[in-house]
FIRO-82135 format. One record per residue (C-alpha): residue number from 1; residue in three letters; x, y, z. Coordinates in pm, 1 decimal. Layout:
[roti NUM; "Ala"; [X; Y; Z]]
...
//
This chain:
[roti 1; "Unk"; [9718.5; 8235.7; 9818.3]]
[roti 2; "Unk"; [9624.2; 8607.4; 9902.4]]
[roti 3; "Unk"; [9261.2; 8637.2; 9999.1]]
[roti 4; "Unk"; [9041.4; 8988.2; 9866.3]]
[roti 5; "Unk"; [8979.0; 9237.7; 10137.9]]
[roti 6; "Unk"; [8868.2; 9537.3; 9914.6]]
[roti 7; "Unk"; [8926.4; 9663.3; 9573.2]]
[roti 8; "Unk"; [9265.2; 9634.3; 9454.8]]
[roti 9; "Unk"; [9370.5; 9475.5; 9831.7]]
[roti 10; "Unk"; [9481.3; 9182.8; 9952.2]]
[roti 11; "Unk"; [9594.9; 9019.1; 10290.7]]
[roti 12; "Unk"; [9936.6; 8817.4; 10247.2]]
[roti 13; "Unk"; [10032.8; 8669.1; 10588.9]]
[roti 14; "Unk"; [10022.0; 8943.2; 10853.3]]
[roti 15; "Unk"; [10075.6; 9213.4; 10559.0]]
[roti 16; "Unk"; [9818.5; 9418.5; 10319.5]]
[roti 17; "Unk"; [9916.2; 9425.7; 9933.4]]
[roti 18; "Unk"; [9795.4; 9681.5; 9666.5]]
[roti 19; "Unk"; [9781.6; 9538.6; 9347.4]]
[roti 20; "Unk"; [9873.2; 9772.7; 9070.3]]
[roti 21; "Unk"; [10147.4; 9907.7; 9221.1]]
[roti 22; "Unk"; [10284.0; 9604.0; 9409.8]]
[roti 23; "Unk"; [10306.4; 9775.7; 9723.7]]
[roti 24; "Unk"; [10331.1; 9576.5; 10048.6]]
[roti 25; "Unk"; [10252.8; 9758.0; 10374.2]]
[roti 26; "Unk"; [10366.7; 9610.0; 10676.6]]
[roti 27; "Unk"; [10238.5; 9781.9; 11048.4]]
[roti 28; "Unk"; [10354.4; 9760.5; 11418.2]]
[roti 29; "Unk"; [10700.9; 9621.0; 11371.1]]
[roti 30; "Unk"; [10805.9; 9710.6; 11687.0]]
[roti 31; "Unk"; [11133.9; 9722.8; 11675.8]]
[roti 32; "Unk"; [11359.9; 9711.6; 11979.3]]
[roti 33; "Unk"; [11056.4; 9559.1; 12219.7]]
[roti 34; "Unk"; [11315.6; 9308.7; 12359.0]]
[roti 35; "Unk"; [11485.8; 9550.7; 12494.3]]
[roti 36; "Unk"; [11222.8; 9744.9; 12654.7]]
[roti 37; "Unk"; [11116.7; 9412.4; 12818.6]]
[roti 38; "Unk"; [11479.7; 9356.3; 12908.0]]
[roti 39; "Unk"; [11451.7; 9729.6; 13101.6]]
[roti 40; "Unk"; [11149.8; 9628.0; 13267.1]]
[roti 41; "Unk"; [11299.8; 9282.1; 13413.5]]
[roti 42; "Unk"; [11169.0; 9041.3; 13197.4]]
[roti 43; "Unk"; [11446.3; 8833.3; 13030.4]]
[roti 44; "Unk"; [11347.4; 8720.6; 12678.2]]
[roti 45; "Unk"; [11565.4; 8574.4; 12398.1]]
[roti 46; "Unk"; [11649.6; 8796.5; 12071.1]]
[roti 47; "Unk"; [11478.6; 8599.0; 11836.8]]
[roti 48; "Unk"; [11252.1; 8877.2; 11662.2]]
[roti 49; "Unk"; [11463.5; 9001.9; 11339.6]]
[roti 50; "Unk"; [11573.8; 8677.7; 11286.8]]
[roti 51; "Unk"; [11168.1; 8577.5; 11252.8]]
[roti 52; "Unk"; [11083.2; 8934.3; 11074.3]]
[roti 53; "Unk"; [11387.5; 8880.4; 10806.8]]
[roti 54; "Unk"; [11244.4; 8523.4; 10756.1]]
[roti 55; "Unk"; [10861.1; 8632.7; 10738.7]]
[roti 56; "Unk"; [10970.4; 8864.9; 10490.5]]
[roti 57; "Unk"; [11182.1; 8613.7; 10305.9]]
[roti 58; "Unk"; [10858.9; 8429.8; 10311.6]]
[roti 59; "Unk"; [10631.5; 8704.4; 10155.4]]
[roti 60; "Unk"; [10874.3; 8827.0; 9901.7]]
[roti 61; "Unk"; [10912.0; 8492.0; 9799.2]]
[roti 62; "Unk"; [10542.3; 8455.8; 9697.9]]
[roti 63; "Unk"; [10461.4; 8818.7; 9585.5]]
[roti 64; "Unk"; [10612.9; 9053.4; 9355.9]]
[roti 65; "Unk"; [10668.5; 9324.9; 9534.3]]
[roti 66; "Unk"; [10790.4; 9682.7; 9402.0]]
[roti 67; "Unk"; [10716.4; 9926.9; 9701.3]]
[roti 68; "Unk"; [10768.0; 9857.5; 10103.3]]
[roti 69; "Unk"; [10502.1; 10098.4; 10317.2]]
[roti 70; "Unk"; [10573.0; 10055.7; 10688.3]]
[roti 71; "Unk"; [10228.8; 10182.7; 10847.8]]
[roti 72; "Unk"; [10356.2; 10292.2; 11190.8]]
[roti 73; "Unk"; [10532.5; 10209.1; 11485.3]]
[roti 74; "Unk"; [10885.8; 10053.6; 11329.8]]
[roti 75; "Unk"; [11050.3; 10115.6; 11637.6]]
[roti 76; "Unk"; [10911.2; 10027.1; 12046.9]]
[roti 77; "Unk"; [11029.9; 10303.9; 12258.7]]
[roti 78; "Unk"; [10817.2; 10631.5; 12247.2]]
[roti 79; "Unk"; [11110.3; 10894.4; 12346.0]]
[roti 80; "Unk"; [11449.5; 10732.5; 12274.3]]
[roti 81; "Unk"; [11659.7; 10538.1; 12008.6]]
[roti 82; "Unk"; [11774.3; 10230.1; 12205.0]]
[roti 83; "Unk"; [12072.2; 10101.3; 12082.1]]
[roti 84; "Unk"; [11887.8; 9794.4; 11969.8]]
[roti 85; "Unk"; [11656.0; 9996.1; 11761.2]]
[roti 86; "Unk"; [11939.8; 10205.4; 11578.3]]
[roti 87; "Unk"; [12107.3; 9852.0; 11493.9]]
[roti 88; "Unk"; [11802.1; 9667.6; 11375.5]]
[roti 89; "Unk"; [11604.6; 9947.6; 11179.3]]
[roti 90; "Unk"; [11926.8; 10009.6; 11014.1]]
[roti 91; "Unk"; [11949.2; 9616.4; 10923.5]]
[roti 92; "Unk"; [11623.2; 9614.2; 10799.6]]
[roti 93; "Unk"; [11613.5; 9946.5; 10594.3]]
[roti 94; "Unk"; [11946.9; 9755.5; 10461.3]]
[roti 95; "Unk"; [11741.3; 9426.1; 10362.8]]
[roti 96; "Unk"; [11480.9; 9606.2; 10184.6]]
[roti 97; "Unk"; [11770.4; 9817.5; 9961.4]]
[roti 98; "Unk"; [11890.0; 9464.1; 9826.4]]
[roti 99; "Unk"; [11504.7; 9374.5; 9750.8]]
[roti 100; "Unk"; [11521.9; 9692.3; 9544.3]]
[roti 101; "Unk"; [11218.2; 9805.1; 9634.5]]
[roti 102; "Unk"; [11094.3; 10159.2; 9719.9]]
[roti 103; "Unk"; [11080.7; 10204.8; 10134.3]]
[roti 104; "Unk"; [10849.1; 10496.8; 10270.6]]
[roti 105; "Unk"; [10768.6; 10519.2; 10631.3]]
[roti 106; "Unk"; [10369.0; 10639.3; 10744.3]]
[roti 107; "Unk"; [10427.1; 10804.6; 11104.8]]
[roti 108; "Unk"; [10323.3; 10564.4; 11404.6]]
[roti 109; "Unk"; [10207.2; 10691.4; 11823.4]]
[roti 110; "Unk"; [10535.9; 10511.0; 11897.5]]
[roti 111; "Unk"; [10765.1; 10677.5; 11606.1]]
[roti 112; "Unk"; [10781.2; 11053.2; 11769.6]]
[roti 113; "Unk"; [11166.0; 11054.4; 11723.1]]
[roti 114; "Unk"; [11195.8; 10803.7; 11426.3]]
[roti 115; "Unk"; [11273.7; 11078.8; 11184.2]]
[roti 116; "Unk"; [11634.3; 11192.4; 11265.6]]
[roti 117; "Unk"; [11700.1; 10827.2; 11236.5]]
[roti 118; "Unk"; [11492.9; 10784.6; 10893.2]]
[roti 119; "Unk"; [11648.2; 11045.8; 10777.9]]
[roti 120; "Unk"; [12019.4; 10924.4; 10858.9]]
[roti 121; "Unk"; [11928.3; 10602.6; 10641.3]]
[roti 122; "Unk"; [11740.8; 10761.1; 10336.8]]
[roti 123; "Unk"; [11366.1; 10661.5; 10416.7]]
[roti 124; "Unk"; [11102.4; 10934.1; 10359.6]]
[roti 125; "Unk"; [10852.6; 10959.3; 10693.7]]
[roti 126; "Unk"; [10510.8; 11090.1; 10617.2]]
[roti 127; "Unk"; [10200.5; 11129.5; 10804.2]]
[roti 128; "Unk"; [9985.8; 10945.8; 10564.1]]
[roti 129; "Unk"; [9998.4; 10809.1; 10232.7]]
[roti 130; "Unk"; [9698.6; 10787.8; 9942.2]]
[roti 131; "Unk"; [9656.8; 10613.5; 9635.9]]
[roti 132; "Unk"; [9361.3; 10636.7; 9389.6]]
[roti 133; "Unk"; [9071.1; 10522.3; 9602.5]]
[roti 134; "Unk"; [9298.4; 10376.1; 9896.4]]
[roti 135; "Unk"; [9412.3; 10595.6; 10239.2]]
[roti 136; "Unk"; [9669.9; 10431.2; 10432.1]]
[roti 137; "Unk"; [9692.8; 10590.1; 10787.7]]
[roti 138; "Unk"; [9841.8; 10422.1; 11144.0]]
[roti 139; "Unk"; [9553.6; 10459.5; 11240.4]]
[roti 140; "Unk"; [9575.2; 10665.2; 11576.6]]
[roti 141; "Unk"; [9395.0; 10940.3; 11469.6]]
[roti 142; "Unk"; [9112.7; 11012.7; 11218.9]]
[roti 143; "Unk"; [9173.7; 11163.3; 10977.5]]
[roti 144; "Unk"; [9063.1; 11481.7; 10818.4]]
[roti 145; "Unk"; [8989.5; 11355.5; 10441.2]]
[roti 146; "Unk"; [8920.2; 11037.5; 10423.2]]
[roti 147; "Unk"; [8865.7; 10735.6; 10093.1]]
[roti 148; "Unk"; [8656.9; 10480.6; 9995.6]]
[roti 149; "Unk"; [8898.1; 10221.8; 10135.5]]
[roti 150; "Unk"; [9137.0; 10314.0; 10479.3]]
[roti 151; "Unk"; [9390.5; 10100.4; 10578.5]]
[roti 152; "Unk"; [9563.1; 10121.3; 10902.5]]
[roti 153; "Unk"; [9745.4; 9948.0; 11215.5]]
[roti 154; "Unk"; [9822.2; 10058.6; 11553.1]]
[roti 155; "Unk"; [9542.6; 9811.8; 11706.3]]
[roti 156; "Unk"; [9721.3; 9446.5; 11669.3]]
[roti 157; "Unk"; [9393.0; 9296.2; 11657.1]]
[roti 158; "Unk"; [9369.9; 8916.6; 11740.5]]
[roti 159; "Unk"; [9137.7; 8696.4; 11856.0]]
[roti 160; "Unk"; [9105.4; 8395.5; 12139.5]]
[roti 161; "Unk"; [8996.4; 8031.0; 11961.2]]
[roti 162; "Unk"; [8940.4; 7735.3; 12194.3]]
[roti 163; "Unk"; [9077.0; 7384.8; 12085.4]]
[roti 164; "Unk"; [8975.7; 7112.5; 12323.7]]
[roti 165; "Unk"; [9104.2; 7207.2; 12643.5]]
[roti 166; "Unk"; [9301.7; 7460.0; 12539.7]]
[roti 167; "Unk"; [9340.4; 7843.1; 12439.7]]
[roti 168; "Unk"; [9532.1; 7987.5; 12186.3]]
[roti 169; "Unk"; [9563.8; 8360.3; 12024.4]]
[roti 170; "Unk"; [9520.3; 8432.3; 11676.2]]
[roti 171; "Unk"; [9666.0; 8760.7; 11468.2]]
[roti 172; "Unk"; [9369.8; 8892.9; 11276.2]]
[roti 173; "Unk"; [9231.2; 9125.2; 11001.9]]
[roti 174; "Unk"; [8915.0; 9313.7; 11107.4]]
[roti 175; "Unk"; [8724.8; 9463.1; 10791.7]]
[roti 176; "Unk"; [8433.0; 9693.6; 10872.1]]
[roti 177; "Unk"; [8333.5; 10022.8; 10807.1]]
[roti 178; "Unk"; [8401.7; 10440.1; 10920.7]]
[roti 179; "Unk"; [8128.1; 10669.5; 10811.6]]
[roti 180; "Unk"; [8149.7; 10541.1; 10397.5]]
[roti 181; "Unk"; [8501.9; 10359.2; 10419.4]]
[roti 182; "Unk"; [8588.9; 10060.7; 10407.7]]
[roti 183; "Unk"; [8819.2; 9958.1; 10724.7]]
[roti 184; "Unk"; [9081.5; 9748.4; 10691.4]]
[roti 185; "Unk"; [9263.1; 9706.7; 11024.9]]
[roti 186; "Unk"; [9600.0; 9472.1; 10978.9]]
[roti 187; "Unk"; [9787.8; 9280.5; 11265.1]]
[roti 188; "Unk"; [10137.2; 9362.2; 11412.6]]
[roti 189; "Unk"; [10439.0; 9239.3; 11206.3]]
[roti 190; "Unk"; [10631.4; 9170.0; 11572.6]]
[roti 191; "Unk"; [10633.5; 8826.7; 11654.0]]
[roti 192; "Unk"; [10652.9; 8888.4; 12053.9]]
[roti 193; "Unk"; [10322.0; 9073.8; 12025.8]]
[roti 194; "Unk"; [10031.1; 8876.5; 12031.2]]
[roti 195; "Unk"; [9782.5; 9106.9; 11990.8]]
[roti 196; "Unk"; [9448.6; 9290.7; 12090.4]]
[roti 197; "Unk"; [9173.0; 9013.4; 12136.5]]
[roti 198; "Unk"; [8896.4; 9241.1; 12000.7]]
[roti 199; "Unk"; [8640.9; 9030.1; 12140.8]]
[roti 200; "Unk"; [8750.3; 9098.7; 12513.7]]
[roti 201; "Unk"; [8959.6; 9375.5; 12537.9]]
[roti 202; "Unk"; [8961.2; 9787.8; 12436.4]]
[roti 203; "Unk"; [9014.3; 9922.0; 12162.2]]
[roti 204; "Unk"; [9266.6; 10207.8; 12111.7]]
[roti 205; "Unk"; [9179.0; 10390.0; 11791.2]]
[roti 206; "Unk"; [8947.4; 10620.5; 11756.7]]
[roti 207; "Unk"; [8836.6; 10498.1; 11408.6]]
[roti 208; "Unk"; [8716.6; 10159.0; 11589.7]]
[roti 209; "Unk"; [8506.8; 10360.9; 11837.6]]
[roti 210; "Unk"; [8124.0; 10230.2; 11792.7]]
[roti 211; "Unk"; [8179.7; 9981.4; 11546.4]]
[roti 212; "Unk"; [7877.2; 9712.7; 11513.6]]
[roti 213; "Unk"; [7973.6; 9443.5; 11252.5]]
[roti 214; "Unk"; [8315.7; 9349.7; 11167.2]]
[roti 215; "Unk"; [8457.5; 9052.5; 10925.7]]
[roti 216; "Unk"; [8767.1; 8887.6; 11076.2]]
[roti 217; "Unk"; [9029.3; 8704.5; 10907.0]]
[roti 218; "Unk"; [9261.1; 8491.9; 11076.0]]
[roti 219; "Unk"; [9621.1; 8438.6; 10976.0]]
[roti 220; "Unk"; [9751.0; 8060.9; 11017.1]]
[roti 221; "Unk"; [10080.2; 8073.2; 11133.7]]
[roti 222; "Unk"; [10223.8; 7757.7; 10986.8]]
[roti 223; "Unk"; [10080.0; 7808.5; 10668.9]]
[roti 224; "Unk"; [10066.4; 8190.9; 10635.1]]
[roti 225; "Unk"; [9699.6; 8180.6; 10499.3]]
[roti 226; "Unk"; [9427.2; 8396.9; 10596.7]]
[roti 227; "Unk"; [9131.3; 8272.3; 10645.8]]
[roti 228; "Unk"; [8768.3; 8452.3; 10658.9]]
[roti 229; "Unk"; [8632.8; 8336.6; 11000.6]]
[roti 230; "Unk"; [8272.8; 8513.7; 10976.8]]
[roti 231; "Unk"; [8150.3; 8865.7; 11115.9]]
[roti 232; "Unk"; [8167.5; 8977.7; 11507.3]]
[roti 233; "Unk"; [7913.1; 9174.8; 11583.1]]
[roti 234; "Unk"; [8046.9; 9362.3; 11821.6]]
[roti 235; "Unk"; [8390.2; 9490.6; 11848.9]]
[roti 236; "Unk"; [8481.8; 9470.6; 12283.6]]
[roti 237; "Unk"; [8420.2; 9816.3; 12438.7]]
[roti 238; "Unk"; [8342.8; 9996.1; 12107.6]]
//
């Protein structure tokens, strides 16, 4: 069941949906982070498209869905194309051409050198796309116009829940507001990461800087629901 975020938006798992034009957005994929870690000595399986094909399978499954919008980052390394990155994005971009959906790419910090390879597999790269009332940036910069409702990425926000004796990380939606807008900030699609706990750690964007009140949603795993959890009031080093 998608829950209302704004006007005309939904949350659907760890993904943002605009109604009237069935458009999913999906940020932070993060493609080729396995093999980053792998560089940097830490050995761990390569289990992440498997889980992103199957997440997707998931949403599409519940949604009808005529437009893909990856907000940002679709590929890990800032100033290369690994070779896992070249294989997967390619796989992917292939997955969403038998969905038959239309695939546009919003420019993420990490995606400086995605375009020769968006380009080599038909997907249009843009800095920022709007619709009606609705602004969807990565959310790494502010931007110069901006819309009633902004959606971005880029932060992976999450938050820390104690069970019992025990400590576990949640993905999260933060809504609050810039200047007029209404902020919607979305969690990373990658499975490895596990987020930005916004009530301990700093932010990165500048659009979260001296934020006061913030609703958070929290995405169940097992179930894929989001659920309202209440309002922080105060994001961690805003």
């Amino acid at each position: 069941m998608p829950t209302q975020l704004a006007p005309n938006v939904q949350a659907i798992d760890l993904c943002t949906y605009i109604e009237d034009i069935q458009a999913l957005i999906i940020s932070d994929i993060h493609i080729g982070f396995e093999e980053s870690l792998e560089r940097q000595g830490v050995l761990v399986p390569r289990f992440q498209f498997k889980d992103i094909i199957n997440r997707l399978e998931w949403i599409f499954s519940e949604t009808n869905i005529k437009r893909v919008m990856l907000n940002g980052d679709v590929k890990h390394e800032f100033s290369t194309i690994s070779k896992q990155e070249w294989r997967e994005v390619r796989r992917l971009v292939d997955y969403f051409k038998k969905k038959r959906v239309e695939l546009i790419a919003v420019k993420g910090n990490h995606d400086t050198i995605f375009g020769p390879l968006a380009r080599e597999l038909g997907v249009t790269e843009v800095k920022e796309i709007r619709h009606k009332d609705i602004l969807i940036v990565h959310g790494d910069y502010v931007p110069k116009v901006l819309a009633p409702t902004i959606i971005m990425g880029h932060e992976h926000p999450a938050i820390t829940l104690r069970d019992a004796s025990k400590f576990e990380k949640f993905k999260c939606f933060l809504k609050t507001t810039f200047k007029k807008s209404t902020l919607i900030v979305q969690p990373a699609f990658n499975p490895l990461t596990q987020g930005t706990d916004v009530l301990k750690e700093k932010v990165l964007s500048p659009l979260l800087k001296n934020i006061s009140i913030s609703e958070i949603f929290v995405v169940d795993d097992e179930t894929h629901s989001v659920l309202p959890f209440g309002k922080l009031r105060k994001i961690a080093n805003s």
